[in-house]
Every structure is written in C-alpha cells, then in structure tokens.
GUZADO-39387 format. One line per 4 residues: for each residue x negated, y negated, z negated of C-alpha. Coordinates in steps of 0.05 Angstrom, whole numbers, always signed. Layout:
BEGIN
X:Y:Z | ...
//
This chain:
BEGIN
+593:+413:-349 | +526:+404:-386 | +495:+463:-416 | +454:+463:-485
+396:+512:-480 | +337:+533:-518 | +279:+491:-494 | +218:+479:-507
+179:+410:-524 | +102:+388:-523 | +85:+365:-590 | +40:+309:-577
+27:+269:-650 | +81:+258:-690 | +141:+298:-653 | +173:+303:-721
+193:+229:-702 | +233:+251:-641 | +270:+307:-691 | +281:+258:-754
+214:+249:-781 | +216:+223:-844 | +268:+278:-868 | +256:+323:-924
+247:+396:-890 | +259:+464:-949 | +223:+512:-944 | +253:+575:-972
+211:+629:-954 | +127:+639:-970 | +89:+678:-914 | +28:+714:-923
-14:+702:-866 | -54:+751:-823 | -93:+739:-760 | -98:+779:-695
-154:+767:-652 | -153:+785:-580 | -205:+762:-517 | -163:+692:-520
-128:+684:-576 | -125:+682:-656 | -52:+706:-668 | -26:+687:-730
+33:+720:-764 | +57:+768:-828 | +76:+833:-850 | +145:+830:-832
+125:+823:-765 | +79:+888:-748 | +126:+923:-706 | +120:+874:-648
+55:+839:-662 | +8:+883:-608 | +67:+879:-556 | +66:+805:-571
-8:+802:-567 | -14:+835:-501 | +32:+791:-466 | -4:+726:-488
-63:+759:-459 | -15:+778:-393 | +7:+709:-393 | -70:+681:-392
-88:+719:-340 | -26:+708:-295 | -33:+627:-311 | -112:+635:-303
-93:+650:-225 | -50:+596:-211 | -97:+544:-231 | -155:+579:-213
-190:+568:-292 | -186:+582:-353 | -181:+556:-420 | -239:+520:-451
-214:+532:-520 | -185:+588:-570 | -120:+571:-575 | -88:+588:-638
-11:+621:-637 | +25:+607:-697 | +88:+670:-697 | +153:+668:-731
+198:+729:-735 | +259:+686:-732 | +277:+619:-713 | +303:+611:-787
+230:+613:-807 | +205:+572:-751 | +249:+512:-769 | +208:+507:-848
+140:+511:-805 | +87:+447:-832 | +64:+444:-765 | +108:+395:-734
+141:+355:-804 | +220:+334:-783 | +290:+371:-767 | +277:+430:-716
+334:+427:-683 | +359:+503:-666 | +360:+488:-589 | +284:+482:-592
+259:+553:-576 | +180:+529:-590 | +130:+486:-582 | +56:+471:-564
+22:+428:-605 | -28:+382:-563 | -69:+353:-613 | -100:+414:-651
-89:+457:-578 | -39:+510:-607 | +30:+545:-604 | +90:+556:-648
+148:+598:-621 | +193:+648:-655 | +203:+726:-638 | +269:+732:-643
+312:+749:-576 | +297:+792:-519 | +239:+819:-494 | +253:+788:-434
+260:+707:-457 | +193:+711:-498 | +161:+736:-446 | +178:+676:-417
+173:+631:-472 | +102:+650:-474 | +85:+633:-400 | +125:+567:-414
+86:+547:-473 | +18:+579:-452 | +24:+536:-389 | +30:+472:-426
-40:+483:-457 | -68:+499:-388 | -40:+437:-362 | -72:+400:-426
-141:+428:-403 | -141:+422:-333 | -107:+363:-319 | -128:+316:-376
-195:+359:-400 | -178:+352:-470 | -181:+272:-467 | -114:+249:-507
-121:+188:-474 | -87:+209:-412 | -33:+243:-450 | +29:+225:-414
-1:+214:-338 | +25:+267:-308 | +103:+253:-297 | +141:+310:-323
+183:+338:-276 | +104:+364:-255 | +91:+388:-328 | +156:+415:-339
+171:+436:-270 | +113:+485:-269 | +122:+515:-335 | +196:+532:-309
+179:+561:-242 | +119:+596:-270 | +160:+631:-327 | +237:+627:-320
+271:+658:-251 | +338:+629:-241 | +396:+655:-274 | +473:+635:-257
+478:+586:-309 | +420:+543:-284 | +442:+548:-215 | +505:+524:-233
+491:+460:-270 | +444:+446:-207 | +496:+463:-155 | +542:+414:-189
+488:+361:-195 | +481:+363:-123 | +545:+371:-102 | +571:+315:-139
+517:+275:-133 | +497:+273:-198 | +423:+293:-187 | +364:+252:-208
+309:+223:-159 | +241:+245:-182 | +219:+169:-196 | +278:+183:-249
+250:+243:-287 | +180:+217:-298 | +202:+210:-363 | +253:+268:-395
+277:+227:-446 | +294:+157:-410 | +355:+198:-381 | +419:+222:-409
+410:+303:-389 | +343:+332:-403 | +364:+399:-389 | +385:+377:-314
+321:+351:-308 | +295:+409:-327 | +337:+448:-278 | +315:+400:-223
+238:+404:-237 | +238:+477:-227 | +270:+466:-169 | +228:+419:-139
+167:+466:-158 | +200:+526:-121 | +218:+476:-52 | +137:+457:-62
+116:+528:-59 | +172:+553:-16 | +152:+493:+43 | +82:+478:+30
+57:+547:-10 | +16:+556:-64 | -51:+526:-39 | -15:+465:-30
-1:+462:-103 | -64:+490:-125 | -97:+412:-90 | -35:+373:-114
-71:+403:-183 | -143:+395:-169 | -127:+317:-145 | -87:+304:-209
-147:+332:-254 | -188:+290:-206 | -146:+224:-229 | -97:+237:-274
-86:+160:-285 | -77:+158:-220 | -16:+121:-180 | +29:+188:-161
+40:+154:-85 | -33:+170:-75 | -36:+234:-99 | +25:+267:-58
-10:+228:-1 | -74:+265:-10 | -40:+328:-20 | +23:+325:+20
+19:+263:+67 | +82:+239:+34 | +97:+180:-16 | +132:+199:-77
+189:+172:-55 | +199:+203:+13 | +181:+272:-20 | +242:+261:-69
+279:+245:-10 | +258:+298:+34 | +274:+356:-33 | +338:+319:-44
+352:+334:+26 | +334:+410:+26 | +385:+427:-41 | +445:+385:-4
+433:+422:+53 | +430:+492:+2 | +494:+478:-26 | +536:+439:+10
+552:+498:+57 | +584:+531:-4 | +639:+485:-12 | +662:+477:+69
+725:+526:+47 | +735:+509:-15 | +790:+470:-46 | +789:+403:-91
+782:+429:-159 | +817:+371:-191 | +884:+370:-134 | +887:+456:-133
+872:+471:-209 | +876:+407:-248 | +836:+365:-282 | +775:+370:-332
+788:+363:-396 | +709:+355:-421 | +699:+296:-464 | +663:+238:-426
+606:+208:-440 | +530:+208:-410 | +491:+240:-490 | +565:+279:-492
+559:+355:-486 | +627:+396:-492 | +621:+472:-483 | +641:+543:-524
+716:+538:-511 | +759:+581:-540 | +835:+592:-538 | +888:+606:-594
+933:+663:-572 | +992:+620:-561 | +946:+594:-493 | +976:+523:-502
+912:+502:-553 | +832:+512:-548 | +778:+496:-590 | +711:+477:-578
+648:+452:-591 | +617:+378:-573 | +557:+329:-584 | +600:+265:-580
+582:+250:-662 | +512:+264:-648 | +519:+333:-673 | +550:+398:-666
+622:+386:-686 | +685:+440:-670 | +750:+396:-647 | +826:+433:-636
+853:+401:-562 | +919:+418:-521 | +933:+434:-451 | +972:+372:-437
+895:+340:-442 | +911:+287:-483 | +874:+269:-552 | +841:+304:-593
+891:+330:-638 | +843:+360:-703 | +772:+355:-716 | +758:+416:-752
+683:+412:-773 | +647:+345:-804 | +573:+372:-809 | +554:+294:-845
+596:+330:-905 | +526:+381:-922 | +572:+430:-914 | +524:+466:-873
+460:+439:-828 | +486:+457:-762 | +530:+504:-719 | +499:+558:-689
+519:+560:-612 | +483:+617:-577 | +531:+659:-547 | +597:+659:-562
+587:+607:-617 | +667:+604:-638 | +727:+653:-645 | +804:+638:-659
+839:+695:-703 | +897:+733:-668 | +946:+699:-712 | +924:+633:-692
+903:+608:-770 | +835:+612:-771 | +768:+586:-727 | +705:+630:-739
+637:+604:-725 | +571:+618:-754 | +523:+565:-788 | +459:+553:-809
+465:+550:-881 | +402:+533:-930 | +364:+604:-938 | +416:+640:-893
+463:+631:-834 | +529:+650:-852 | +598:+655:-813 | +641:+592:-829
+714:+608:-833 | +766:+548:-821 | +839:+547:-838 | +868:+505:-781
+925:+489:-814 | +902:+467:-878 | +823:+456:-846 | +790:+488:-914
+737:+512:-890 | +694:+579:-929 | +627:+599:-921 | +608:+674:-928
+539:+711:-936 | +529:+771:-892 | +482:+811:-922 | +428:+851:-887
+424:+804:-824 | +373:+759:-806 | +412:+719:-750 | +481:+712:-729
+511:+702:-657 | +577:+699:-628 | +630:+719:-682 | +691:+767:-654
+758:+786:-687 | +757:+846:-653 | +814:+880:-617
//
C-alpha cells in the first residue's frame, strides 16, 4: 500500500508550475504582519498567532544550532520565516503562486533564501518540520554557496535523505511502506531517486533516502558524512562516482548495492514464519496502477461493503467497493464538479453511518473546511459549516 503524507518541497523558481501554476489562487483572509527577530532569524507572522510565536521562535533557533553541528557552519544569510497558523492560510500565501496541495506541509523557497510552513499540528511534527525545512537552506549554502547555477547537483535522495534523518525518527507507518518495498522488491536503486519526480512514489523515495542516510551513519559514522559534505561543496557539479570514491571508496553503484543489501538482510528475517498473504488471507483489493494511491478504508456495518479513498482520477475521489473484489460498484465523490477543492485525508479522513446511508468526510471548502455528508443511496451529497473550528480531521458517528 502507498501512503500520502505531508511533505515538504524545495521551491526553486516557479514551483507554482509543479502545483498548477497558472491557476487563479483566493485569498480569503488579510493578515497583518508582524516581525520577530531572534540571533538568526526575522520571523514573520500575526496576531492570531501570539500564543505560540516565542515557542516557535526558540525552536528555529534550536534547530540552527543542532543543524549548525552537523555541517560544521552556519548560515551566511538571515533567513526569513514566513508563519501560518493554519494550513488553510498557508494555501492563499503569494509566495509560491499555484494550487497548494494539502499534502504539502511547507516549503523553502531557494531563490529569496526563506521558509513557509504552517503551525498547525503537534508540537512534535513542527518541530520537525522546522529541522526539515531549516536543513534545506543549510544545504543551499553549503553545498551550492548561494550560486543558483548548481541548483539541482546534488541528487536528492542526499538532499532529502538528510533532512529526513536529521528531523523525522521512524514511525510504524514509514517502516512499513519500506519493509514492503524491500520485501517485495519494489525498492528503488539510488541511480533511480536522483530525481524524486522521474518515479511513480515520491514518498517511498523519501522513505528510502532516510534510510540510506541512517545505514551511512550507522556503518561509516558521522565524520564520514561530514567529508561526503565537504567534497560535494568542494564540486557540487561533480560526477557522484567520484565523490563516494573520495569519501567512501565505493562507486555509486556498488554503494546502492551494498545498502540494498543491508535492508534485505533487515527484513527478510521477519517473514521466515510467516505465511503468503495472498494464499492464507486473500487477495488485495487496492486499485492498481504506478501514480494510483488507495487508502482510508472504511466499512458499512453490514461488513460485505467498504469505502475509500483513491488518486486514480488524479485527485482525491471516495469510491463504494464489495468484498467479492470485483468493480467498483459507486463512485461517490466527483471533486471536477467544484463541489469542493479537495478531500481532507489526515486521519481518519471518512466514516460510514451505523445505518449504512450515509459517507462522512470533511473538505476543504472556499473560506472553510466543512464535513461533506453523502447519501449512498441516492449520492446527494450536503456540505455543512461547523462553526468555531479552524480545521477538521477524521469525522466519527460516534457510538
């Protein structure tokens, strides 16, 4: 199963063209800006946002000097930090122009040397969204000195791959979609994930870059890395065979080989007992496809239905499916209708009613997300206003 996340992108120039640029983008809501300086930073943000603004100072300064260790410098610039209290806000940002699609959790913006995240969440994730985006800018200024020239050099599963391991430890969900990469061979080579976006599952890639950072440390330690870094800021044009060889002795090649190697010999162990999921349980019944994501299922009381969400119309679309794993037999939502803008999917992003009529979700609606209602039988669908709530996550019908 793939997994849709919140992740993060570097803006480089025009990112709105990678999110529909070109598209009209409302903008419902006027901020009144104020500016927090600390030792680093100029922290923008407004009123609404005082509660949280010095905690959210102090860990950007906790995250620069963390960062500032591991690559042994710091910044050469003032980076600005553009905050949002909500990601509703963040999406009508002028920063990057285009859609902001609501599985992008923030960004850092290469060109002008600055970040734009939301607050919203635990205390926990933006800690680590800040290390993740903070890290990006430190890579910027190490490895490519500020010359936009060599934007793009440095393959990604490096870029990305660092900004994981430095900021995200592993939770069950990630080490499940790489277990089943690797078990299935599935997995991409690292001469594969140079480039994120020439490959069907970014966020496997993402998954697999962080690993391949931890095997670096975990074999070679952290001085190791620290040279791999100080040769790519010597050449960052550089062919990448040369570089592991100066740092590791290895080609890229036989280093993808030789971390390939290490997670098959992780998890294969797991599976010497285990059965053959598809002759002892069944078959899945995912829809197929390499841009296809299916996920959030959710069963009607009478257990012989489910519904669910998937990407297969290039958006976030909630389909009715039986047991017997056959067709689809309803497609509930058509988001090219402007019924909404898009489904919101953190959590538990849909709910069945106990009598089996209706499908709850909640949407992001114009000025407001909302909680979509849809008659199954009838599939009239009705959008209601909660008032008082800023964001909306995993609807419930209760007990």
């Amino acid at each position: 199963m793939k997994k849709l996340i919140l992740i993060s992108i570097i803006s480089i120039i025009l990112a709105g063209a990678v999110f529909g640029f070109g598209m009209n983008k409302v903008r419902y809501d006027r901020f009144d800006w104020k500016v927090k300086e600390t030792k680093h930073f100029d922290i923008y943000y407004y009123p609404e946002m005082e509660p949280m603004i010095n905690w959210t100072a102090d860990e950007f300064e906790n995250a620069y000097s963390y960062l500032s260790k591991r690559y042994d410098f710091g910044l050469t610039f003032r980076p600005p930090i553009i905050l949002y209290k909500n990601h509703r806000h963040f999406e009508q940002t002028n920063i990057m122009e285009g859609f902001i699609p609501g599985n992008v959790g923030g960004f850092s913006e290469i060109i002008k040397k600055r970040i734009v995240i939301p607050v919203n969440g635990s205390r926990y994730s933006l800690e680590k969204l800040i290390v993740h985006e903070l890290n990006h800018l430190f890579q910027f200024d190490y490895f490519y000195q500020n010359k936009l020239q060599f934007l793009g050099a440095v393959p990604m599963y490096i870029m990305e791959g660092c900004s994981e391991s430095f900021s995200y430890d592993w939770d069950m969900e990630g080490l499940l979609i790489l277990r089943d990469a690797f078990l299935n061979n599935r997995f991409y080579t690292l001469m594969e994930m140079r480039n994120f976006y020439m490959v069907p599952d970014v966020y496997l890639c993402y998954k697999e870059s962080h690993s391949f950072i931890d095997f670096l440390l975990e074999k070679y330690g952290e001085e190791k890395l620290k040279l791999l870094f100080r040769n790519i800021r010597r050449s960052p044009m550089m062919n990448f065979d040369k570089t592991f060889n100066d740092t590791y002795n290895l080609s890229e090649e036989e280093l993808s080989n030789l971390w390939i190697n290490h997670m098959k010999k992780k998890f294969w162990p797991m599976i010497e007992k285990k059965d053959v999921p598809e002759i002892s349980f069944g078959k899945p019944m995912a829809e197929g496809g390499d841009y296809v994501n299916t996920f959030k299922p959710a069963y009607f009381p009478s257990g012989d239905l489910f519904v669910y969400i998937t990407t297969k119309n290039q958006q976030f679309d909630i389909y009715v499916r039986g047991n017997d794993n056959k067709e689809n037999i309803k497609r509930l939502t058509k988001q090219d209708d402007l019924l909404f803008e898009y489904i919101l999917v953190e959590g538990n992003a849909i709910s069945v009613s106990p009598d089996g009529n209706l499908v709850a979700a909640f949407v992001r609606d114009n000025e407001a997300d909302k909680l979509l209602l849809i008659n199954v039988i009838t599939e009239k669908a009705e959008k209601i206003k909660l008032e008082g709530f800023e964001s909306l996550s995993s609807p419930s019908w209760g007990s």
